[in-house]
N, C-alpha and C positions, 0 to 999 in steps of 0.2 A: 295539813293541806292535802288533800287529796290530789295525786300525782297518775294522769293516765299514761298509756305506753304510745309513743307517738301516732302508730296507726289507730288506734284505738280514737284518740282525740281527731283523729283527719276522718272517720265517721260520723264522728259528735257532731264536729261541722257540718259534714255535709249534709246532714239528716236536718239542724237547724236550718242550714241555707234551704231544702227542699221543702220543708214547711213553710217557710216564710213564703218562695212562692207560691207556693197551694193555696195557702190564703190567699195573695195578691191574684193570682188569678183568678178566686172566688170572688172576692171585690171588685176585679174588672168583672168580670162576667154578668153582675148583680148591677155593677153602673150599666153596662150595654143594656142588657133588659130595660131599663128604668130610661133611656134616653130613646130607646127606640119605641117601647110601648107610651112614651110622652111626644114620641114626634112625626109628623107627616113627610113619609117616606117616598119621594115620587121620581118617579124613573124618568125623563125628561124626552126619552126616544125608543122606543118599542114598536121592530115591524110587526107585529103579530095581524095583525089585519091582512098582509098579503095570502097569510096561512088560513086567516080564516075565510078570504073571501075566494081562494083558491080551490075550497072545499076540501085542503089536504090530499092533492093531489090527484090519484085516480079514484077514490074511496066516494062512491055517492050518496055518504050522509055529511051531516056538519059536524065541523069539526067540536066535542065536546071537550071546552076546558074546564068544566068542573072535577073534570077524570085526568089523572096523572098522564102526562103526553111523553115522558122517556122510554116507555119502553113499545110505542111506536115503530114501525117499520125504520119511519126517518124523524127522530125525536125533536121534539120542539125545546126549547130551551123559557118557554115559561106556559105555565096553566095556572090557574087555582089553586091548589093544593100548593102547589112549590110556590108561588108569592104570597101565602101563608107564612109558610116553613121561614121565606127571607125576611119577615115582615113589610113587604112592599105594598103598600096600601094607596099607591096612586099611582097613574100611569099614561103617560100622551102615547094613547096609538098613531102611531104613523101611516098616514095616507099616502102611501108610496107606488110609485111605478116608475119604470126607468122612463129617461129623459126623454127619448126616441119615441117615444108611444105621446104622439101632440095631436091636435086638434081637435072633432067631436068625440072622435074613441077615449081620449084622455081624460075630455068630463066624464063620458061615459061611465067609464070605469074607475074612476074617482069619487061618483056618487053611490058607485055598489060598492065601495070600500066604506065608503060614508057610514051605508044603509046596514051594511054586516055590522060594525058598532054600536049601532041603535039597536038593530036586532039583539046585539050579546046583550041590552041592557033591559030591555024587555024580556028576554027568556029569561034573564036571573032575577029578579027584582031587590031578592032578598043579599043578593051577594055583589051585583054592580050597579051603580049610582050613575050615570051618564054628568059630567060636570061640562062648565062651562064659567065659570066664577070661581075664586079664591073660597070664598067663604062657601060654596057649596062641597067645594073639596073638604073643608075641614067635618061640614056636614054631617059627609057621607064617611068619613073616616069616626067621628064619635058613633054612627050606626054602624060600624064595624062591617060597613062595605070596600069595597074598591071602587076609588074615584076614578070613572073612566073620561082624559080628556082625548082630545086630538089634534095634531099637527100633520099639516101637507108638507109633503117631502119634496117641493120638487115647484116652483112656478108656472114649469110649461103646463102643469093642470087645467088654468084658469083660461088656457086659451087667446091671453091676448084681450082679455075682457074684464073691466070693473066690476058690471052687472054680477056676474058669473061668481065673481070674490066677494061679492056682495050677500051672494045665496048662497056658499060655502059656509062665511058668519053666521047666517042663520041658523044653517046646520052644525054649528057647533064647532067648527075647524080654532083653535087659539094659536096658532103660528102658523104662518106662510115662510118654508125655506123658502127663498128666494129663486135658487137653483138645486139642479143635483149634478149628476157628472159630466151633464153636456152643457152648450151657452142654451139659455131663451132667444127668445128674440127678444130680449131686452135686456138683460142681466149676463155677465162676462162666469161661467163658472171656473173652479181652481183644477176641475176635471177637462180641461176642453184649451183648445186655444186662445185667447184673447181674439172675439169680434169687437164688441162695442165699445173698448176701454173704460168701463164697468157698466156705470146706469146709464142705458139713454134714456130721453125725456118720459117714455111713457115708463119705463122701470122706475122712475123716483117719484111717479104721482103714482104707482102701486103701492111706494111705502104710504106715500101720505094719505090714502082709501086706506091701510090699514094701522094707519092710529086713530082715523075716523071713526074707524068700526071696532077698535080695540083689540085688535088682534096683533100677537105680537110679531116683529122683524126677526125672523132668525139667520143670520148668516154661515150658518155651517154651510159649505160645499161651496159657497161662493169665491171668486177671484178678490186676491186681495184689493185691487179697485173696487172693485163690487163692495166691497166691506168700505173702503172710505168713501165712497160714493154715500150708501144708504146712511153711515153715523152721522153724516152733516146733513141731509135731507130727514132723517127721523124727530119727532117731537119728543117721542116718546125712549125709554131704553129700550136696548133689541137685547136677543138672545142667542146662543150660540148652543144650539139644542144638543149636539155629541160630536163635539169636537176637543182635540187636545193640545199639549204644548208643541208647537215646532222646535223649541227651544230642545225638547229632550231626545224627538224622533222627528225626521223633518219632511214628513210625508206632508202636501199643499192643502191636504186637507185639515191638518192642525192650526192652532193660532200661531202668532208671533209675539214677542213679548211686547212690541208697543202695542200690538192691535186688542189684545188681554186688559194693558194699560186704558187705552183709551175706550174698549166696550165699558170697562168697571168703573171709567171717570162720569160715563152719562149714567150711570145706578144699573146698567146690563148684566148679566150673569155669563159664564161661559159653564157648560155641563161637558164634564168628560166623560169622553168615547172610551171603551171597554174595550176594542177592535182587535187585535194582535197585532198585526199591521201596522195599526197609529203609533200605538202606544210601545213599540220595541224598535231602535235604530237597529239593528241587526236584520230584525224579518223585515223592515222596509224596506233595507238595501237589497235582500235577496229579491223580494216581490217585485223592485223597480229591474231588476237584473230578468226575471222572469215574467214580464210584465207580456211581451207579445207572444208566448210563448201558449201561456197563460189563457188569452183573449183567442189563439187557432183551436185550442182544447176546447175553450166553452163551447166555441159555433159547431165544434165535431162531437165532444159530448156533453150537453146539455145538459141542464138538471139537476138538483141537488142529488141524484142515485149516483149521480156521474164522479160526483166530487175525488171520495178519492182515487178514483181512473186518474181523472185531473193533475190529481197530486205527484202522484207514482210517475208518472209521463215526468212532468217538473222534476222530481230529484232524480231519476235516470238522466239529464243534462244538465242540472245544476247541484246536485248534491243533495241530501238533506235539508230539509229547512229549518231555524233556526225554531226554537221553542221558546217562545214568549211565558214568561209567568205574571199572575195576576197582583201582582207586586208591583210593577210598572205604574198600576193605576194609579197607587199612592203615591208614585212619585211627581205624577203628571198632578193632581189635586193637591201634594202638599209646594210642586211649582211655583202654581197658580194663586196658594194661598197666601205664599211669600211676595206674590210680586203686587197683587191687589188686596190683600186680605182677605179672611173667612167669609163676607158680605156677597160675594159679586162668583163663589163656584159653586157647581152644583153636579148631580150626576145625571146622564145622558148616555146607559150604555148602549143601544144597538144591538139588543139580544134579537136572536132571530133574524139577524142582518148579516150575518158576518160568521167569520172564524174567533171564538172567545180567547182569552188566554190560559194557560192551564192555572187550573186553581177556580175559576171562575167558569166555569161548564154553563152555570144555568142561575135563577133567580136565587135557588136557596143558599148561596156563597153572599149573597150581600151583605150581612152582619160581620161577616169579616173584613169589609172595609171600617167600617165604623171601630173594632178592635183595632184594626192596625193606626188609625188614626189617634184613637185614645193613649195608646202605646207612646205614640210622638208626643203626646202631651196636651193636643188639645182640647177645649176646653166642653164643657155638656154644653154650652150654650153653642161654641161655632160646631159643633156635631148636629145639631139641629139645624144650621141654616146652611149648612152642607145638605146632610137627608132631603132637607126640603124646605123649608121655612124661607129661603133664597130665591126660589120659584115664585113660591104664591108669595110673595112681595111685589115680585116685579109683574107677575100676573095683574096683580091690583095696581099696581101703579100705572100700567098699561089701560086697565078699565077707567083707571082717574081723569087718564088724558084726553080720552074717547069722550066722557062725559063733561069736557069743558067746553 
């Protein structure tokens, strides 16, 4: 029998154990590919339309995302090239403008957000698919485009008008958030005080124009009235386009576990926010601590150039801020997944919205959600309706209702 000398044998092993994972991580690596290049990968909330329709600032051409945008003046956090690299093949740009900005200005500039979109899908032909339907996303993904859809961020858009939401459906809009950080005049948001004690009358005949018109309810930013208001007035499931658990970090913008509960019991999905903020109890606390402090810097210095001005002012009176890592997320979607199952979450980060978490900079970190999930063990199929497959169900199922 061959007798090695004990350090000798504490090599042996370890050199086995190092092998074995070098395979297993070849094996994961070989699953990822194979689950991602088999599934529809859609991002559920993307501001990138303010950047486009902004023209990028002071810079008087358009912005070109076919050209890598990090190493920009002030980098964007997705282009072309880098939702390649992350395999993100589908994506609702967000029609966004702050809450404040109401009545014809709103349309206004809600329809050149509109038009900037149509335009990205027109200049590229060969690289974005404008969608509107489930099945044209799948489409435009076997032609190896990007499904470009779109959601409104914000109710006060519509002005107070069905017509209006009317002609947004036509153009293409597939979710109306109901609110954003301020109230409607009809809708109570989770950013704002309580006016209406959620839906008043003409807020709950907004839902019902849009399962008319098949477009989906999404109640991210909304008061939680707001949220039980619209799930009993809704026909259809709604959606919670980037929103996360309150349960882990308790910002009013996340969900709660009944209201997770009860979106997933009408067939609803809830997409998690990417945010730092959301998704860390620690930087919450700080942010809710620095929160007016915060809000005197922006009005004094404006701007995304301003930010870390912003920031540096913040930790010279409250210290450092806490550093979020992009770990959180998982723990916010494996939550979610424990309390409604794989069916009913999905993802919704907010890139180009916010501060990301570290780990998570830009588009091309997505496939590391999908490892760290496989890691916990689940399964190629709920990895697919995670990516995406959870969207365009309820996408369709939204269109089904519309067409009864």
């Amino acid at each position: 029998m061959l007798r090695l000398p004990l350090l000798a044998l504490s090599v042996l092993l370890l050199s086995i154990a190092a092998a074995a994972a070098d395979g297993g991580d070849d094996a994961l690596a070989r699953r990822i590919d194979r689950v991602l290049s088999a599934s529809p990968v859609i991002d559920g909330h993307n501001d990138l339309p303010w950047e486009i329709r902004q023209g990028y600032d002071d810079w008087r051409k358009p912005l070109d995302l076919k050209a890598e945008t990090s190493r920009l003046p002030h980098p964007l956090q997705t282009d072309l090239p880098r939702m390649k690299k992350g395999g993100l093949n589908a994506m609702f740009f967000s029609i966004f403008m702050p809450g404040t900005v109401t009545g014809p200005k709103a349309v206004n500039d809600a329809l050149e957000r509109v038009a900037a979109v149509h335009k990205l899908a027109e200049d590229l032909p060969n690289e974005v698919a404008l969608c509107v339907t489930a099945e044209q996303v799948r489409k435009a993904r076997k032609q190896g485009k990007l499904a470009a859809l779109m959601g409104m961020e914000g109710g006060h858009m519509i002005n107070n008008s069905l017509p209006v939401l009317r002609m947004y459906a036509a153009l293409g809009i597939r979710y109306l958030t109901l609110t954003h950080g301020v109230n409607t005049d009809w809708a109570d948001s989770s950013g704002d005080q309580p006016k209406h004690n959620g839906l008043t009358d003409f807020g709950k005949e907004v839902v019902k124009e849009l399962n008319r018109l098949g477009v989906m309810v999404d109640i991210s930013h909304v008061s939680d009235k707001t949220f039980w208001d619209a799930l009993e007035v809704s026909r259809a499931p709604m959606i919670a386009s980037h929103s996360s658990c309150r349960a882990i970090a308790g910002h009013p913008r996340n969900m709660t576990d009944d209201m997770i509960k009860a979106l997933a019991a009408k067939g609803g999905v809830i997409q998690i926010n990417y945010l730092d903020s959301f998704i860390d109890r620690d930087l919450y606390e700080y942010s809710k601590k620095s929160q007016s402090l915060m809000r005197e810097l922006t009005e004094k210095y404006p701007g995304r150039e301003n930010a870390p001005k912003r920031r540096e002012e913040v930790a010279r009176q409250f210290g450092p801020a806490p550093r979020a890592s992009w770990e959180r997320i998982i723990d916010h979607i494996d939550h979610a997944v424990k309390l409604v199952g794989a069916d009913h979450v999905g993802l919704g980060s907010d890139f180009d919205g916010g501060s990301m978490p570290a780990g998570m900079e830009d588009v091309t970190h997505l496939p590391q959600i999908t490892e760290a999930l496989a890691r916990k063990g689940y399964s190629d199929s709920d990895l697919r309706k995670i990516l995406g497959e959870n969207t365009l169900r309820l996408l369709a199922d939204v269109e089904r209702v519309a067409a009864k």
